[in-house]
Backbone as CSV, one residue per row, in Angstrom:
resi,resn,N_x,N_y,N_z,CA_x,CA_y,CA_z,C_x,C_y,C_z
1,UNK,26.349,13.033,-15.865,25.549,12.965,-14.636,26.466,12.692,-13.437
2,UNK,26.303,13.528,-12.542,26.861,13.329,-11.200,26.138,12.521,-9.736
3,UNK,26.481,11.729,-9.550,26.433,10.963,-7.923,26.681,11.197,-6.773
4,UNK,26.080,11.535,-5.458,27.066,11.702,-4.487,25.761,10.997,-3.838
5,UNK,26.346,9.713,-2.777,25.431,9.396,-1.687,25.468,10.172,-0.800
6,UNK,23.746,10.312,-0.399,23.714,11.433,0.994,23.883,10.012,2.248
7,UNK,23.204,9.269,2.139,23.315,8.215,2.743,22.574,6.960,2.271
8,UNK,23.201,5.936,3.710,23.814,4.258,3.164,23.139,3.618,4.494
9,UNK,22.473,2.042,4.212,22.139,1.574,5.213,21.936,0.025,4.939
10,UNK,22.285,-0.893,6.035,22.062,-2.382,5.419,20.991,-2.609,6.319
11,UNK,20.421,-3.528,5.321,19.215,-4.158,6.566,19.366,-6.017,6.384
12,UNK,18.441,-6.699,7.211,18.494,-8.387,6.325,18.038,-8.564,5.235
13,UNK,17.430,-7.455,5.000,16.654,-7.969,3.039,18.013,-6.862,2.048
14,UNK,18.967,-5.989,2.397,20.037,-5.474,1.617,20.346,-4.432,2.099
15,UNK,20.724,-3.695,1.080,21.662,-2.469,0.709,20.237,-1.079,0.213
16,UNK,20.168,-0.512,0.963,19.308,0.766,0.735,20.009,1.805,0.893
17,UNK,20.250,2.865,-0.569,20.870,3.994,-0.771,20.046,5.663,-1.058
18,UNK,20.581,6.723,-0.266,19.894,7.720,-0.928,21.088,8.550,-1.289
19,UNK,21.279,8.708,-2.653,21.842,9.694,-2.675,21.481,10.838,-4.343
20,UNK,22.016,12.168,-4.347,22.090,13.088,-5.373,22.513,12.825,-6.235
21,UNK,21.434,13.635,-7.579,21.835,12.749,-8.985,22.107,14.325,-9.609
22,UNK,23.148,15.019,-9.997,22.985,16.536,-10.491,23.368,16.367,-12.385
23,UNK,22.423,16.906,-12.978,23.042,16.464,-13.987,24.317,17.849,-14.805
24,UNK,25.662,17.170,-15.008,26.571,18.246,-14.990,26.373,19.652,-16.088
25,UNK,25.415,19.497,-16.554,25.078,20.815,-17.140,24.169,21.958,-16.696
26,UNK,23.768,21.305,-15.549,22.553,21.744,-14.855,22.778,22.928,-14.071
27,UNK,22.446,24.209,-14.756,22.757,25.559,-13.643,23.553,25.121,-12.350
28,UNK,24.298,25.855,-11.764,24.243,25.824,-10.286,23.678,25.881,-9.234
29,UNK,22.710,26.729,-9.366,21.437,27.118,-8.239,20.648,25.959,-8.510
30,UNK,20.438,25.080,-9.401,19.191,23.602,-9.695,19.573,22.831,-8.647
31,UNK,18.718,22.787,-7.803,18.481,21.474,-6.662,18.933,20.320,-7.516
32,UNK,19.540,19.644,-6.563,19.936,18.224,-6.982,18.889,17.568,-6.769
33,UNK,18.572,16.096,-7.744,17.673,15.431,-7.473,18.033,13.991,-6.873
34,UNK,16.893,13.927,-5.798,17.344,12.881,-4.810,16.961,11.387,-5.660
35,UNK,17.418,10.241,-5.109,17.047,9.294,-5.742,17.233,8.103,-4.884
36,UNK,16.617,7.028,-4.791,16.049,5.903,-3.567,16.603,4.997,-4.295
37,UNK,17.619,4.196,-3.804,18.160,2.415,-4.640,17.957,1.827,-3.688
38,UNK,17.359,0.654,-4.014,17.374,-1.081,-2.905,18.033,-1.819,-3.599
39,UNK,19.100,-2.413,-2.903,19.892,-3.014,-3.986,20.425,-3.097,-5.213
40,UNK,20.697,-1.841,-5.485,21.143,-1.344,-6.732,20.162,-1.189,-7.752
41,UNK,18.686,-1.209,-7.605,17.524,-1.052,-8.331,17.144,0.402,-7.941
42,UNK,16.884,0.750,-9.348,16.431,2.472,-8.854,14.982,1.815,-8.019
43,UNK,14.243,2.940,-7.072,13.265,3.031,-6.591,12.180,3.785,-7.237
44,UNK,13.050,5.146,-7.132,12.064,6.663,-7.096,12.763,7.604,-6.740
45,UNK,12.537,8.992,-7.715,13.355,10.030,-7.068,12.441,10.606,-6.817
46,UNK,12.996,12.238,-7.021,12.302,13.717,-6.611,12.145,14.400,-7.527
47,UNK,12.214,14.031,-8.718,11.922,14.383,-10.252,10.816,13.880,-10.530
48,UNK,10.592,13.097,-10.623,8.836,12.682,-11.134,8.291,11.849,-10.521
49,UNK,7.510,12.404,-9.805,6.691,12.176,-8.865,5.217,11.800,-8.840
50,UNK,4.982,11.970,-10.416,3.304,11.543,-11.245,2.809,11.250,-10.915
51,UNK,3.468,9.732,-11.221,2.916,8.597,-10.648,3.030,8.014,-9.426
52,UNK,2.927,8.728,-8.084,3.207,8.209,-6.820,1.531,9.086,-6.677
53,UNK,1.322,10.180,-7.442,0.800,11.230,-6.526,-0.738,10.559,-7.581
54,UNK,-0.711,10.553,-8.498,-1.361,9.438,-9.531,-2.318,8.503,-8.645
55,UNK,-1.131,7.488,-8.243,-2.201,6.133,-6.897,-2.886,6.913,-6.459
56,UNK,-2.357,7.893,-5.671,-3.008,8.264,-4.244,-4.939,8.949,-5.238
57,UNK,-4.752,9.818,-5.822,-5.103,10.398,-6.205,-6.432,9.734,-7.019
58,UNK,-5.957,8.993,-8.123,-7.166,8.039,-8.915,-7.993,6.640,-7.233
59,UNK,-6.996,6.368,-6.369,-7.497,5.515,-5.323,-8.510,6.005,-4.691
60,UNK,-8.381,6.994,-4.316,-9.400,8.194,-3.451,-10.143,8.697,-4.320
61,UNK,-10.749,8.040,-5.362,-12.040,8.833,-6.393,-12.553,7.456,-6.028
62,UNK,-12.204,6.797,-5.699,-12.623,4.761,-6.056,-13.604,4.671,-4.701
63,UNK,-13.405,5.692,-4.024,-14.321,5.700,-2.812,-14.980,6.646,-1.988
64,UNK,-15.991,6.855,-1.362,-16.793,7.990,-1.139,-16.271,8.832,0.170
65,UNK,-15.819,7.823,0.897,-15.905,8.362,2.021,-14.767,7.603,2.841
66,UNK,-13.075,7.792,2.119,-12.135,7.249,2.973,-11.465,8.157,3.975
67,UNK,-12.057,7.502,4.709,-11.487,8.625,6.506,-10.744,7.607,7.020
68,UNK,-10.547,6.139,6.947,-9.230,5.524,7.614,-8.589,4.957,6.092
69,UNK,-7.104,5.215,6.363,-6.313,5.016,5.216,-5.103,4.181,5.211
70,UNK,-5.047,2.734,4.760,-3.422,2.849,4.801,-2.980,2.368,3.482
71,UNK,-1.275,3.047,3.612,-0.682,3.260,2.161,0.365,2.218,2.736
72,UNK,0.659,0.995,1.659,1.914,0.159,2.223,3.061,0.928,1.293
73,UNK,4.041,0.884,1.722,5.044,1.472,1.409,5.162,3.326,1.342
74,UNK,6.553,3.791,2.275,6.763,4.996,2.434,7.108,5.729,1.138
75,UNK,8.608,5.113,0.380,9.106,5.847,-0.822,9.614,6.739,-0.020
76,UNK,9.859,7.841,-1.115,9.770,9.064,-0.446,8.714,10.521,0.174
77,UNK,7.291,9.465,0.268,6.512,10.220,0.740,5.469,10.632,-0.262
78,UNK,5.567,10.799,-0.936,4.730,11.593,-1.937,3.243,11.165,-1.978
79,UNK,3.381,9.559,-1.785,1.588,8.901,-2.208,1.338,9.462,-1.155
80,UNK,2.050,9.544,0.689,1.258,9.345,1.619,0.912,11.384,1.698
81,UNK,1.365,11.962,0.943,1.387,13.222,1.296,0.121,13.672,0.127
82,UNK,0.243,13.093,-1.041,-0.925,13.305,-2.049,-2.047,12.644,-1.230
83,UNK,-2.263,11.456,-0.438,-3.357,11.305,0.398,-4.145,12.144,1.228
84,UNK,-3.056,12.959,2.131,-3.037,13.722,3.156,-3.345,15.005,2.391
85,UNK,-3.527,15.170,1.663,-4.316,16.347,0.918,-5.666,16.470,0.688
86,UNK,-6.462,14.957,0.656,-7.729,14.659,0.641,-8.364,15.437,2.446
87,UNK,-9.214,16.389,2.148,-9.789,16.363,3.798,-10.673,15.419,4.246
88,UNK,-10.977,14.779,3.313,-11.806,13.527,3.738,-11.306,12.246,4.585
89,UNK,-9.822,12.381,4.375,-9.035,11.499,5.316,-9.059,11.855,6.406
90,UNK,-9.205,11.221,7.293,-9.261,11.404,8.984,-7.907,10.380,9.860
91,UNK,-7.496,9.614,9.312,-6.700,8.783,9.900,-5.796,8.325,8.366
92,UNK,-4.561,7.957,8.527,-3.662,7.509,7.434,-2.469,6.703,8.023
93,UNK,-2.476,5.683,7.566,-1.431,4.668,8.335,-0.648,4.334,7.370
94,UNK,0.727,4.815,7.128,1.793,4.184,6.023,2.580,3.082,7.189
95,UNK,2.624,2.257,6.509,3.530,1.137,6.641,4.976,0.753,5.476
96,UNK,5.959,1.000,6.481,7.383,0.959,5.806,8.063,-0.295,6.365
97,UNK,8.463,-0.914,5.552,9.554,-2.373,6.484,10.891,-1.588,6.555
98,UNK,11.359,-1.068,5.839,12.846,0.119,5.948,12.719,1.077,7.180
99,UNK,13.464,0.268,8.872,13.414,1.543,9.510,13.914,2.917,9.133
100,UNK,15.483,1.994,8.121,16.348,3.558,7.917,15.609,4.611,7.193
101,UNK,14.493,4.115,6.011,13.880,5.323,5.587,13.101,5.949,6.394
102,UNK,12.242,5.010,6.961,11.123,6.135,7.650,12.676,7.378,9.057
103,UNK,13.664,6.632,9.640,14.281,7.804,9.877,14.997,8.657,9.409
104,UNK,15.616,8.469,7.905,16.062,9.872,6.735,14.832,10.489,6.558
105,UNK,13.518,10.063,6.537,12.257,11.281,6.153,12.376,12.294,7.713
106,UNK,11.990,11.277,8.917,12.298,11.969,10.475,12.916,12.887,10.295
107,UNK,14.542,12.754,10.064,15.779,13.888,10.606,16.347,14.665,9.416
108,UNK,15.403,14.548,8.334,15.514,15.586,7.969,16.628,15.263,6.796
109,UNK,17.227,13.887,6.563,17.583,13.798,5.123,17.056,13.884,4.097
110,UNK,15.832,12.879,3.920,15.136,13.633,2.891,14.789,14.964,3.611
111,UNK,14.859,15.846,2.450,14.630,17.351,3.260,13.082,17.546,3.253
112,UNK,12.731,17.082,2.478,10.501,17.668,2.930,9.910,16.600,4.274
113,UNK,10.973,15.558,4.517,10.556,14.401,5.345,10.009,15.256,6.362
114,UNK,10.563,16.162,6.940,9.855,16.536,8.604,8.367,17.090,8.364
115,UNK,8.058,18.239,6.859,7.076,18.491,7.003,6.236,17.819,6.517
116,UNK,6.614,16.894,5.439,5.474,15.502,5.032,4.866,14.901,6.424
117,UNK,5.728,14.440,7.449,5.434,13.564,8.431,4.661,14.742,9.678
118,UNK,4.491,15.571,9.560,4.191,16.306,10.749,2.648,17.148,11.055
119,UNK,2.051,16.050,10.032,0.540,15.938,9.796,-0.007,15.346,11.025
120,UNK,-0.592,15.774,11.522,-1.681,14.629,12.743,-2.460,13.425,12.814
121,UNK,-2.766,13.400,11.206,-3.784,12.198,10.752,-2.539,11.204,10.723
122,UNK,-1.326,11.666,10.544,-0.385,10.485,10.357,0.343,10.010,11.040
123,UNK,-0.132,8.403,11.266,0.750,7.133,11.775,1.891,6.467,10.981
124,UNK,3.289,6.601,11.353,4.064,5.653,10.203,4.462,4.347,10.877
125,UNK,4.548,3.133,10.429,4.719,1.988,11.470,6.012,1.307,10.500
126,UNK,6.919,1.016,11.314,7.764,-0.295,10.780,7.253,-1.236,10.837
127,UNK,7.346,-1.756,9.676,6.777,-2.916,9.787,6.728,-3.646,8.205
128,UNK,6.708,-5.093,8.245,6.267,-5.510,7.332,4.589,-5.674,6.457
129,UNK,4.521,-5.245,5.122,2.897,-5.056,5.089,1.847,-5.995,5.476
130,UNK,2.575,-7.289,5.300,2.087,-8.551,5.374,1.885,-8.931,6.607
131,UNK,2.347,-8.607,7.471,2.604,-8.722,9.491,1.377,-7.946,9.484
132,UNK,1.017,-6.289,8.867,0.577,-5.328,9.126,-0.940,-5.485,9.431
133,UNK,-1.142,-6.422,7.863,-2.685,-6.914,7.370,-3.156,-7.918,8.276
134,UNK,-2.174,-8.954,8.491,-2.711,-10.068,9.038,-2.916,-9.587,10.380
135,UNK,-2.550,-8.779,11.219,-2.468,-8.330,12.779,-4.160,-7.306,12.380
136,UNK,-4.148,-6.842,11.134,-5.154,-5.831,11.725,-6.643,-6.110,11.946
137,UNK,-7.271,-4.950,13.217,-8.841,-5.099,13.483,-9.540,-5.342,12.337
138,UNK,-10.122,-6.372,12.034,-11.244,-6.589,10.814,-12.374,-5.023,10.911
139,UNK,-12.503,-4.777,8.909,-13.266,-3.779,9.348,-12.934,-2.772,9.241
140,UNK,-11.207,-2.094,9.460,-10.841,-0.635,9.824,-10.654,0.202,9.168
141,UNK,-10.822,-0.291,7.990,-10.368,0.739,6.850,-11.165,0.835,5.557
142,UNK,-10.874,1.942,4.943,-11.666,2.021,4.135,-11.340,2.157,2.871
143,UNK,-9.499,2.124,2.823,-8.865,2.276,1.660,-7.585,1.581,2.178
144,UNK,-7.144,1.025,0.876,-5.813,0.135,0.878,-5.018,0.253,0.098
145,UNK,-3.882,1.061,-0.264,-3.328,1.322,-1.165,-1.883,0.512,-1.796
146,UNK,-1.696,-0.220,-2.201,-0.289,-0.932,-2.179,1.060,0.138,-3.148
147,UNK,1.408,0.431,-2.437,3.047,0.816,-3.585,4.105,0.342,-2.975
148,UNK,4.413,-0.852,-3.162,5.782,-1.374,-2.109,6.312,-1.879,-3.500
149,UNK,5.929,-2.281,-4.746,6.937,-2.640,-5.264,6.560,-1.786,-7.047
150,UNK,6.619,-2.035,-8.066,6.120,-1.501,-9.351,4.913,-2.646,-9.910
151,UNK,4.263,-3.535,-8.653,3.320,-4.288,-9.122,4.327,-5.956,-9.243
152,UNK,3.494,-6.938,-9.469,4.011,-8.420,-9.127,5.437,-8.652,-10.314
153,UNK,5.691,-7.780,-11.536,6.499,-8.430,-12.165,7.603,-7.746,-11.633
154,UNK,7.807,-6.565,-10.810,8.899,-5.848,-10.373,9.313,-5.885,-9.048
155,UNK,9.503,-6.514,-8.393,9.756,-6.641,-7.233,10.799,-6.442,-6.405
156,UNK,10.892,-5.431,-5.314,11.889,-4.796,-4.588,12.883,-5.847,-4.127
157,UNK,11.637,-7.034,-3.428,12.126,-7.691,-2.897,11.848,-8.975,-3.148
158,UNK,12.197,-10.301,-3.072,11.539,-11.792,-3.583,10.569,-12.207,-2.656
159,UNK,10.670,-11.751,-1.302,9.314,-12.171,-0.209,7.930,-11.408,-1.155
160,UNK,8.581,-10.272,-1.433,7.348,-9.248,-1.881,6.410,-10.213,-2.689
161,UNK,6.765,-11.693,-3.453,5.754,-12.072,-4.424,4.407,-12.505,-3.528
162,UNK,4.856,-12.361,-2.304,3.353,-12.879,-1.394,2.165,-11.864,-1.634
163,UNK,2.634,-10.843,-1.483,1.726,-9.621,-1.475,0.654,-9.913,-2.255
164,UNK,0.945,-10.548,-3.380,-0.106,-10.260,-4.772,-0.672,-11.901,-4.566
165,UNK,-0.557,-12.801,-3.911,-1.267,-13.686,-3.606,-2.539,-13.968,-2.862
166,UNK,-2.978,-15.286,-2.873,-4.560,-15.483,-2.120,-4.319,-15.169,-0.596
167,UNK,-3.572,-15.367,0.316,-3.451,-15.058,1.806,-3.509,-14.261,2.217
168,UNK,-2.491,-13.222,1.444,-2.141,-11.883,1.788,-3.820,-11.108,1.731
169,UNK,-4.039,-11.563,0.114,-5.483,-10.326,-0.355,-6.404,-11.092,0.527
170,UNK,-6.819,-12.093,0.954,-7.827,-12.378,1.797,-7.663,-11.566,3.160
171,UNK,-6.693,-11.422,3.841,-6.674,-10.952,5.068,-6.640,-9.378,4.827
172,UNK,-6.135,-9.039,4.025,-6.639,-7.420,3.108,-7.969,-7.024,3.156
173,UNK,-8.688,-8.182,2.673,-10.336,-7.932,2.400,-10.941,-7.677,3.991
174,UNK,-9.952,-8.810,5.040,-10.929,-8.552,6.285,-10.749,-7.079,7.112
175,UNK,-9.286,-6.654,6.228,-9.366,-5.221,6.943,-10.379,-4.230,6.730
176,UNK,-10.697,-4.537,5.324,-11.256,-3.380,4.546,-12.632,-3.495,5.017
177,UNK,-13.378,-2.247,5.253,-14.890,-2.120,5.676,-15.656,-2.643,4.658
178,UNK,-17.011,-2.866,4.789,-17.817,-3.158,3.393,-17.899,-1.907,2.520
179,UNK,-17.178,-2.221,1.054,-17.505,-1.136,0.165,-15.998,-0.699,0.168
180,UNK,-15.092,-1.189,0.815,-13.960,-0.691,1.443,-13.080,-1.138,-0.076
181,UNK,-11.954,-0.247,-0.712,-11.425,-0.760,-1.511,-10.115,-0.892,-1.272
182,UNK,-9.319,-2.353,-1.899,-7.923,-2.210,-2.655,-7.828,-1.900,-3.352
183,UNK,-6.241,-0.571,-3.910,-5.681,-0.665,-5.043,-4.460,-0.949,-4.989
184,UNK,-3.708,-1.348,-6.004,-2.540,-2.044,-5.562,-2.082,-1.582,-7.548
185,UNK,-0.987,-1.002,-7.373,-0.107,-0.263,-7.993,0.757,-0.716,-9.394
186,UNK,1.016,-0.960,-10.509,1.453,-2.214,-11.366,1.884,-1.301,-12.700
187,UNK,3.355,-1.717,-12.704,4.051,-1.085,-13.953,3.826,-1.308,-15.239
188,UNK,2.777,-2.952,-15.149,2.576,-3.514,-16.278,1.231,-4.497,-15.621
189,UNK,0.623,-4.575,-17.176,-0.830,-5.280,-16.752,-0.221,-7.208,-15.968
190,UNK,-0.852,-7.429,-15.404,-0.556,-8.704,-14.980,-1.948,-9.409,-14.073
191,UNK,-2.143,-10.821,-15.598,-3.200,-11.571,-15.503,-3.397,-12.371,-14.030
192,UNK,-2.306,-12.598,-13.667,-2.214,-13.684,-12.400,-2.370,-12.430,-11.376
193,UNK,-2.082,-11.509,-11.273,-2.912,-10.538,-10.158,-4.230,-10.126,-10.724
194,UNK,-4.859,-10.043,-11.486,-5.993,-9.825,-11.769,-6.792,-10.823,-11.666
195,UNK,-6.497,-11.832,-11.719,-7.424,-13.063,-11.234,-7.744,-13.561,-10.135
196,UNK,-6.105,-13.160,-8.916,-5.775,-13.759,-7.898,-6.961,-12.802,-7.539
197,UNK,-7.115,-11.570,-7.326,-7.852,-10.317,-6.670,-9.216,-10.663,-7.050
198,UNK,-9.496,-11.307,-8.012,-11.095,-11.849,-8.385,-11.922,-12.770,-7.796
199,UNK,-10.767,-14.003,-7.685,-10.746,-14.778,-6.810,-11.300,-14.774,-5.648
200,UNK,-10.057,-13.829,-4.910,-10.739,-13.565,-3.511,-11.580,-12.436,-3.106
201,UNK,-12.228,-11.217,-4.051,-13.277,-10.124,-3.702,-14.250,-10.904,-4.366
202,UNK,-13.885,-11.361,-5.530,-15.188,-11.417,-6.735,-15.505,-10.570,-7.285
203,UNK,-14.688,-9.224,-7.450,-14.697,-8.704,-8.629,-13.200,-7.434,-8.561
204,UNK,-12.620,-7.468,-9.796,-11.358,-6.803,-10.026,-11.749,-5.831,-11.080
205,UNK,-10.747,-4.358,-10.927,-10.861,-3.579,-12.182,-9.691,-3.154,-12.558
206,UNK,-9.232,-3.627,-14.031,-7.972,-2.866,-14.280,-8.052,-1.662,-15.073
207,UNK,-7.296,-0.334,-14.111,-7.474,0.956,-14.374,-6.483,1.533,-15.364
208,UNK,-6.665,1.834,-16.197,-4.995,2.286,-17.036,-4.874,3.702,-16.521
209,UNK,-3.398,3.625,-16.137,-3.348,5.234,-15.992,-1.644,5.610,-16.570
210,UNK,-1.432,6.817,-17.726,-0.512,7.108,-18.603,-0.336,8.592,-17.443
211,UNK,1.235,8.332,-17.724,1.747,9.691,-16.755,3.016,9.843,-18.005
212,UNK,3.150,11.170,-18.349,4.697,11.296,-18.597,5.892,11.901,-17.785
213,UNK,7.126,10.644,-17.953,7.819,11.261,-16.956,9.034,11.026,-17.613
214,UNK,9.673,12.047,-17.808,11.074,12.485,-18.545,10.784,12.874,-19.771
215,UNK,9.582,13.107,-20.035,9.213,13.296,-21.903,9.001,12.459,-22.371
216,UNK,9.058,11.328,-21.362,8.092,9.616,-21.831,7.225,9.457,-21.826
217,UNK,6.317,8.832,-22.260,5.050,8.494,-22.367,4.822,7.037,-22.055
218,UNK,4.215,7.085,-20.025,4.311,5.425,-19.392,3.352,5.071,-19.238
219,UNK,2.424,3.941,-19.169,1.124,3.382,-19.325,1.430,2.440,-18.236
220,UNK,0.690,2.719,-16.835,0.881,1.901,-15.741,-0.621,1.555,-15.390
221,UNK,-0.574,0.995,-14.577,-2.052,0.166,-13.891,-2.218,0.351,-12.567
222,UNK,-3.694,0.399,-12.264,-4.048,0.460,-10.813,-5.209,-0.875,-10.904
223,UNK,-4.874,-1.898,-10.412,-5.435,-2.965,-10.182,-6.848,-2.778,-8.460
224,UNK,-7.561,-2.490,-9.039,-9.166,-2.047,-7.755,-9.993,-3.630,-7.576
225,UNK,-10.198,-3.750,-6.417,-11.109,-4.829,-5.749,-11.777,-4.188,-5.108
226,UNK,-13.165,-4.659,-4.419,-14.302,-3.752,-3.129,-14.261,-4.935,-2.498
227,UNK,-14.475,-4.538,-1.167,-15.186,-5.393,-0.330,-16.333,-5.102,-0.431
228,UNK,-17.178,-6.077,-1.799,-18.189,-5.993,-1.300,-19.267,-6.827,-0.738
């Protein structure tokens, strides 16, 4: 397998890398596949994409009528672009804390970045998710999607363990309209987010959802609350 960074960026929470993964047997004409590290933790590439397109996809059956949307975390696009496929969306707000990614999708490093982003329904904000929720109009939304990390036991980042706590999901709930749902994204089942989310909606559903990716066979979770 071959490496080459396309590009490199530090921020105060680390080291965020994108670069090409070719594997050396791989025709010549085979696109290289891109691949996202935070701190030396894979992210997500451009090879399997399942399960990004998966959230978006099983989230938006969870509700009738989501016309305001936001997805925390960019990646490389894929949840917010499997969203943006729904015509029922009318508005879509991704929130990224990584300026440098949301500008490799902009200028065109990631290479689908310009036409992923060049949708109308779509707002991308820097920002932290947690700043995002607590700042927002009670009420505005009608879907909440979390993919910022692989769920509470995987974490990008160590602030990230707030996310899956009582503060965070309470001020979540006041975004969300009545009927309005969270889903929030999880590599593995986990009791202390399923309770925490019970806690504060009063009622949680854990969704199993199996994607194969590399000829694997992965059994991930979509953790659902309502405002109801």
């Amino acid at each position: 397998m071959e490496y080459v960074d396309v590009a490199r960026a530090e921020s105060e929470r680390g080291e965020i890398v994108l670069r090409e993964r070719r594997d050396s047997d791989a025709p010549e004409q085979a696109p290289a596949v891109l691949e996202l590290r935070v701190n030396g933790v894979f992210v997500m590439d451009t090879l399997e994409t399942n399960s990004e397109k998966g959230l978006a996809t099983a989230a938006l059956k969870q509700v009738e009528n989501p016309r305001n949307v936001v997805v925390g975390g960019l990646g490389l696009g894929f949840t917010m672009h499997e969203v943006l496929a729904d015509q029922r969306v009318e508005k879509l707000v991704v929130v990224e804390i990584e300026d440098a990614l949301v500008q490799w999708m902009r200028d065109g490093t990631v290479p689908h970045g310009p036409a992923y982003l060049a949708d109308q329904r779509l707002s991308v904000m820097t920002a932290d998710i947690r700043v995002a929720m607590a700042e927002a109009t009670p009420a505005a939304y009608d879907l909440v999607l979390l993919d910022i990390d692989n769920g509470p036991g995987f974490l990008v980042y160590a602030e990230n363990e707030a996310i899956y706590q009582r503060t965070f999901l309470e001020q979540t709930r006041s975004a969300l309209r009545p009927g309005g749902a969270l889903v929030i994204w999880s590599a593995a089942e986990s009791a202390d987010l399923n309770e925490q989310m019970r806690e504060v909606f009063g009622n949680v559903v854990a969704i199993p959802y199996d994607v194969t990716l590399q000829s694997r066979d992965e059994h991930y979770w979509l953790y659902l609350s309502r405002n109801a």
